[in-house]
Legacy VTK file of the C-alpha trace (Angstrom):
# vtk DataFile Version 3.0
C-alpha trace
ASCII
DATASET POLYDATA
POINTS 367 float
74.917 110.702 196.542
75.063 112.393 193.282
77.867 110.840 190.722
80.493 112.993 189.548
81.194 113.315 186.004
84.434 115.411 184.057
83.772 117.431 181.022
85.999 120.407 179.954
84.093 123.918 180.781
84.796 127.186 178.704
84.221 130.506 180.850
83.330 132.304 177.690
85.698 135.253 178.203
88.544 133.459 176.466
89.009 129.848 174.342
90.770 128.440 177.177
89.568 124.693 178.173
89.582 123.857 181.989
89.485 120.538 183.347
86.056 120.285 185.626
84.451 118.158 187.500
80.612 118.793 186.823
77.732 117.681 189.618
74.347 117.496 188.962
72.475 117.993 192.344
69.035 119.104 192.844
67.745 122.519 191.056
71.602 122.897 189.768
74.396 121.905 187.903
77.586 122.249 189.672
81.094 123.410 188.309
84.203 123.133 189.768
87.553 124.149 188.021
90.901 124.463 188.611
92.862 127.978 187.032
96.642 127.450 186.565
98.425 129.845 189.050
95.701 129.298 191.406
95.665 126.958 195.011
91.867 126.996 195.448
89.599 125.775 192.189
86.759 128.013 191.416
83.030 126.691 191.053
79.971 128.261 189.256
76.424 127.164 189.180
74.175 126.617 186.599
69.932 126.809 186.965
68.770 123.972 184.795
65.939 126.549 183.320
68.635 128.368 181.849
70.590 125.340 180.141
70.776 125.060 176.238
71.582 121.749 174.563
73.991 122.955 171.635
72.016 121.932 167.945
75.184 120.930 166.235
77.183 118.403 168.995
79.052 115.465 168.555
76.603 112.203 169.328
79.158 110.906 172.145
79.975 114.447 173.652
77.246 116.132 175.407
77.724 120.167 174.856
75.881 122.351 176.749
75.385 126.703 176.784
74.397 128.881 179.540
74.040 132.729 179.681
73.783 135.182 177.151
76.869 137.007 176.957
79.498 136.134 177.344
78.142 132.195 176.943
79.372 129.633 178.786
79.986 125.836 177.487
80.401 122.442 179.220
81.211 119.599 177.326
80.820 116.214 178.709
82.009 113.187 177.388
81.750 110.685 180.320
79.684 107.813 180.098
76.149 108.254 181.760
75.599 111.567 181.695
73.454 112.251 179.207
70.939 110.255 180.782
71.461 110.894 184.550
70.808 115.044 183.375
67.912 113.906 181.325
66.547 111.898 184.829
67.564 115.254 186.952
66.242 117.737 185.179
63.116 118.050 182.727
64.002 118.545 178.725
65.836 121.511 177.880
65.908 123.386 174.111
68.309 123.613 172.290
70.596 126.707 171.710
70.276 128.007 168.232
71.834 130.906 166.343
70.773 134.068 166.212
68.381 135.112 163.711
69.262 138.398 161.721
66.723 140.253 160.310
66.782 141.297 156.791
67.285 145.256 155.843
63.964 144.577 153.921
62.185 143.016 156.780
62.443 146.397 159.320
59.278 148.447 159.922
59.641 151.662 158.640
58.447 152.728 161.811
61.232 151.474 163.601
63.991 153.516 161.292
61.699 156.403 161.759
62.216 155.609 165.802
66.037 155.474 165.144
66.270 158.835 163.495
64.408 160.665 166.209
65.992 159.000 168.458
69.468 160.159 166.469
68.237 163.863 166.281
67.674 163.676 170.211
71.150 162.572 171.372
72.741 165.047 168.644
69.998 168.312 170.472
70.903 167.091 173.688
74.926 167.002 172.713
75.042 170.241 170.916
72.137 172.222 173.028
71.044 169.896 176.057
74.231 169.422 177.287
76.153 173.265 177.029
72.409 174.435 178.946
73.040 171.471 181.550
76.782 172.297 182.537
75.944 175.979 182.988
73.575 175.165 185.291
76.121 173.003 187.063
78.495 175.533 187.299
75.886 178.059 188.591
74.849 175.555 191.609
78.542 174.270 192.884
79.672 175.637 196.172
81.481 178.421 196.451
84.465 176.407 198.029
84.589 174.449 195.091
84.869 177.411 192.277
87.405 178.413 194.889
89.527 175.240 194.897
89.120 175.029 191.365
90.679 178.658 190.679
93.107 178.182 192.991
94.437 175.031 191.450
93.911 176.861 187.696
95.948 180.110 188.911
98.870 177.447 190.445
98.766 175.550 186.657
99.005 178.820 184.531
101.785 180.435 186.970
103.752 177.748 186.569
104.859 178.565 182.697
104.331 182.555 183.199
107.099 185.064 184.270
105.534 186.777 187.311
105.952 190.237 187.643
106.342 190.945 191.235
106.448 194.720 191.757
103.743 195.351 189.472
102.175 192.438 191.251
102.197 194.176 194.533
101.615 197.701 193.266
98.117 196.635 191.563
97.123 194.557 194.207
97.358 197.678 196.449
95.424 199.787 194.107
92.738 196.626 193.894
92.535 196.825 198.140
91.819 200.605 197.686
88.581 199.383 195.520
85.011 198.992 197.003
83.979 195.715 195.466
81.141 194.195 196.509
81.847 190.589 195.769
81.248 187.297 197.751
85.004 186.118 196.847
88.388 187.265 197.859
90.163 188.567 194.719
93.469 188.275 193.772
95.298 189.726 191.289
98.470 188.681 189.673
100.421 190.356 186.937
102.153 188.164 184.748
104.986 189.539 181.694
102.841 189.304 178.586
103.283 191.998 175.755
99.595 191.090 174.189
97.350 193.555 176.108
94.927 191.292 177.730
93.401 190.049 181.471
91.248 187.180 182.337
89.470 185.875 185.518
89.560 182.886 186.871
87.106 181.031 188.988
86.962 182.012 192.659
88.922 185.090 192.729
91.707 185.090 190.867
92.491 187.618 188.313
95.443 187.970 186.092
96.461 190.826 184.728
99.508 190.937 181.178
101.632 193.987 181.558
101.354 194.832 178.232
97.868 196.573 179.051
99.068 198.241 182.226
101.880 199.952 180.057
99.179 200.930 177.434
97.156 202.521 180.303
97.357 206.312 180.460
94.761 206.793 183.683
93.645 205.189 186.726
90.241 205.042 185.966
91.097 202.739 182.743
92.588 199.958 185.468
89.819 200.600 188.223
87.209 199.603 185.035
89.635 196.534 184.204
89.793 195.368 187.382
85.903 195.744 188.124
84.878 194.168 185.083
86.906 191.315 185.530
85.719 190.930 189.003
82.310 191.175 187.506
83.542 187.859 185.874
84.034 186.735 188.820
81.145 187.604 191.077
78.776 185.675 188.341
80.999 182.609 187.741
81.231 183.205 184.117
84.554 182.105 183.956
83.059 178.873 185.930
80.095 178.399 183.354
81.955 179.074 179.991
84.919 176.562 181.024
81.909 173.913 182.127
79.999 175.138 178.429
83.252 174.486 176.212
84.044 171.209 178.595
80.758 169.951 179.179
80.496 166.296 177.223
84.027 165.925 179.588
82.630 166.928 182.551
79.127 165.662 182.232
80.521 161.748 182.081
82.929 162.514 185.129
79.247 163.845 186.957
77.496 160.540 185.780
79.924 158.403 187.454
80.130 160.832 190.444
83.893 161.588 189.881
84.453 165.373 191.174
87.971 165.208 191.242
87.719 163.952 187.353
86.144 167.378 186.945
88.521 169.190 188.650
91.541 167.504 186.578
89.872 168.313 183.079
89.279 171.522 183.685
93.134 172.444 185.022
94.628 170.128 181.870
92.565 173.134 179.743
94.024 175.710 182.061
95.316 177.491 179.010
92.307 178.217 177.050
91.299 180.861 179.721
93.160 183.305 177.564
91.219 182.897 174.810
88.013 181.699 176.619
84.824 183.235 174.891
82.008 185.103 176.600
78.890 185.115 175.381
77.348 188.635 174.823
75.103 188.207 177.767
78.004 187.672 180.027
80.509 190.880 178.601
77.244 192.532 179.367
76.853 191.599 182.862
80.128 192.155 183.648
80.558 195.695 182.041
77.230 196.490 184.097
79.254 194.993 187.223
82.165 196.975 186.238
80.514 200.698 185.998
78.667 200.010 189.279
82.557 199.753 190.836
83.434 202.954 189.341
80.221 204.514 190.559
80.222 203.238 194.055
84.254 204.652 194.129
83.174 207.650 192.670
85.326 207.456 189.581
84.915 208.364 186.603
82.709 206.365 184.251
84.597 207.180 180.965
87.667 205.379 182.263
85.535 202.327 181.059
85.236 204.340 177.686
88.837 205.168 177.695
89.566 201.511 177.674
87.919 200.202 175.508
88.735 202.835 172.902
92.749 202.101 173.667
91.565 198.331 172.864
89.870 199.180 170.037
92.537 201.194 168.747
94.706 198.301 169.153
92.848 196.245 167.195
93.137 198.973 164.742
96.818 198.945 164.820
97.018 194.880 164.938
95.175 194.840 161.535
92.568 192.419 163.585
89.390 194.793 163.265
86.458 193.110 165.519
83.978 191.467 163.233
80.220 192.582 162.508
78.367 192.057 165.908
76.295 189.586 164.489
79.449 187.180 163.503
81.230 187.723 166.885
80.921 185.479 170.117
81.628 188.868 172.301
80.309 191.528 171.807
82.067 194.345 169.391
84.193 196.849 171.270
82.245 199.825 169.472
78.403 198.328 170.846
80.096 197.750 174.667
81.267 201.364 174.427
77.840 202.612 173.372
75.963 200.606 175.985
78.512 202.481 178.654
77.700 205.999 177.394
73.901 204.916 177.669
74.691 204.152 181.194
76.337 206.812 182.255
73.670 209.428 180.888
70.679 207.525 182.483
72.691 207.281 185.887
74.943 210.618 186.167
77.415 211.184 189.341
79.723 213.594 190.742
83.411 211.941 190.172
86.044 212.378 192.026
89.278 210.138 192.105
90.589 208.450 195.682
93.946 209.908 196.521
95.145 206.075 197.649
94.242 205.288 194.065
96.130 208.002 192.773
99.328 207.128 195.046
98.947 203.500 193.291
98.403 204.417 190.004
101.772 206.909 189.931
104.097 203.334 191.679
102.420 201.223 189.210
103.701 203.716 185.930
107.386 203.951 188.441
107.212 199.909 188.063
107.138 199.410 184.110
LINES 1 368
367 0 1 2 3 4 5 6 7 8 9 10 11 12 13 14 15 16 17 18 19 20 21 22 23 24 25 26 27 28 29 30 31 32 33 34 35 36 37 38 39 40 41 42 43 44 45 46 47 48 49 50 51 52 53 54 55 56 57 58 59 60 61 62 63 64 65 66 67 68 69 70 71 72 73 74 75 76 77 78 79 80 81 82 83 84 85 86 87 88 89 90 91 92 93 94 95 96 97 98 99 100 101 102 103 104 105 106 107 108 109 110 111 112 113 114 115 116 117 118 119 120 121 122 123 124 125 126 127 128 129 130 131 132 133 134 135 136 137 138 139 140 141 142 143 144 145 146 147 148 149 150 151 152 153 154 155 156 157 158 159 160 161 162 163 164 165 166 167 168 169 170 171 172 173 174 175 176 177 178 179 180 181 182 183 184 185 186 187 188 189 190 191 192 193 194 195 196 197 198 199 200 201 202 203 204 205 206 207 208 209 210 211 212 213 214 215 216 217 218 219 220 221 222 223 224 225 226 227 228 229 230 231 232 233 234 235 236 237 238 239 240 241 242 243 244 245 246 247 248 249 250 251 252 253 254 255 256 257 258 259 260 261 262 263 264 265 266 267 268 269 270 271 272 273 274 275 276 277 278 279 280 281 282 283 284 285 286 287 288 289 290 291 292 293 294 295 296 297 298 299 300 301 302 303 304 305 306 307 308 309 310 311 312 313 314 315 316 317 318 319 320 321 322 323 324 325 326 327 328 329 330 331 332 333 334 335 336 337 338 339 340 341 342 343 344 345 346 347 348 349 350 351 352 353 354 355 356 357 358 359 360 361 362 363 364 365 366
């Protein structure tokens, strides 16, 4: 039977001494401990090959290291022991410090390593990583970007003023639209003077007041409301939150955490009013837009129409869209030109819905 000796054992995650008793059977080195607070003692094991004598020990105590980090220590005071662990197991080394390697002793070939591998992290951060949660957003389910804008349209709702009868009035004119998108859309006017609307993922479209009572035609909110559904249809709303967000989201992806994701990206529900599309996006979305008014058989220069009352209001704001080449979107003036292109390479016979009509004459009743 093997003898038992007692030493004190450090766990290495704190200075804290335990009382063990410390057994030295065959291919290990047994532990057992006792933690205050606790009925049953706790025992660890130790594989002799993996032992370190410690250089600097006192001649009658016996100190011994184990692991890297954090490192454990036994020390062992009881007669005996040194040489019943010499007779168990064959000669161990000894555990010495660390050696640290001089600033002047590095390869240069190694810093050059470092740096590219520096530049690497700092591409992938600032290009890698906007590319990667694009993608991301591009590939979720659809019930997802649905769940998501749902949750977004509760969260920004929840500090708005609602307008109800508007509300209902432009949601009727929206149900007279053809829209061919793969999402239900809702629209919800909220009492904001700033003329402005924004989509949400999944559906959801909110509309401020302020640029219904700027509107002088139908055809102006029929190209609002198929633009923004444009936004929609393509998950750019989706892909510019995941762009802005994506260092956030792409750590709660690592460690597989989807409802991590989900609670970023409502926490930022407010930056969807000033959310920034590239100039690929406004693009696709304007192209989205005048394919509405064309399959309705409205008139294509509503789109103009708005986007001149915008500009104007700019104008009148003293904020005066900056040279296209500074701006994330694209100015007013080159959207407007890209619609007139449009509608002279694909001409129509217009002719507005009466339903729209009726709509458009409640929503000017409801201001």
């Amino acid at each position: 039977m093997n003898s038992a000796f007692t030493g004190t054992y450090f766990d290495g995650n704190s200075s804290r001494p335990y009382s063990a008793q410390v057994m030295l059977d065959p291919g290990q080195v047994r532990i057992t401990y006792l933690v205050p607070d606790q009925a049953v003692p706790l025992t660890v094991y130790w594989q002799p090959f993996r032992i370190q004598k410690e250089l600097f020990a006192d001649q009658d105590t016996i100190t011994l290291c184990y692991g890297d980090y954090p490192i454990q220590r036994l020390e062992v005071s009881s007669p005996g022991f040194k040489e019943a662990f010499a007779k168990q197991y064959s000669p161990i080394p000894y555990h010495k410090p660390p050696v640290i390697i001089s600033e002047n002793k590095i390869p240069r070939w190694l810093w050059v390593a470092a740096l590219i591998l520096l530049v690497l992290v700092f591409g992938f951060y600032f290009w890698g990583l906007p590319r990667l949660a694009d993608r991301v957003a591009r590939i979720i389910p659809q019930a997802t970007d649905e769940y998501l804008g749902k949750q977004l349209h509760q969260q920004i709702t929840k500090s708005a003023t609602i307008e109800p009868e508007l509300t209902r009035e432009v949601r009727g004119f929206m149900r007279q639209l053809r829209i061919n998108s793969a999402y239900k859309l809702h629209v919800t006017v909220i009492k904001e003077n700033n003329p402005n609307a924004f989509a949400l993922p999944g559906g959801y479209l909110m509309v401020h007041s302020g640029i219904l009572n700027r509107m002088q035609k139908p055809e102006e909110l029929a190209a609002l409301l198929g633009h923004e559904a444009g936004h929609i249809q393509n998950r750019h709303t989706t892909r510019a939150l995941f762009r802005s967000l994506g260092s956030y989201l792409f750590i709660s992806l690592i460690l597989g955490d989807v409802s991590g994701i989900t609670s970023v990206v409502i926490q930022n529900a407010d930056m969807l009013k000033q959310l920034e599309y590239s100039r690929k996006l406004e693009q696709e979305a304007d192209e989205f837009g005048f394919n509405v008014l064309r399959q309705n058989r409205i008139n294509p220069k509503g789109m103009v129409m708005l986007f001149q009352r915008l500009k104007q209001e700019e104008k009148n704001s003293g904020n005066e869209a900056p040279d296209e080449f500074l701006s994330t979107h694209p100015p007013l003036t080159a959207r407007m030109n890209q619609i007139k292109k449009m509608i002279k390479q694909q001409p129509y016979t217009s002719q507005m819905p009466d339903s729209l009509n009726y709509y458009w004459h409640r929503i000017k009743q409801s201001k």
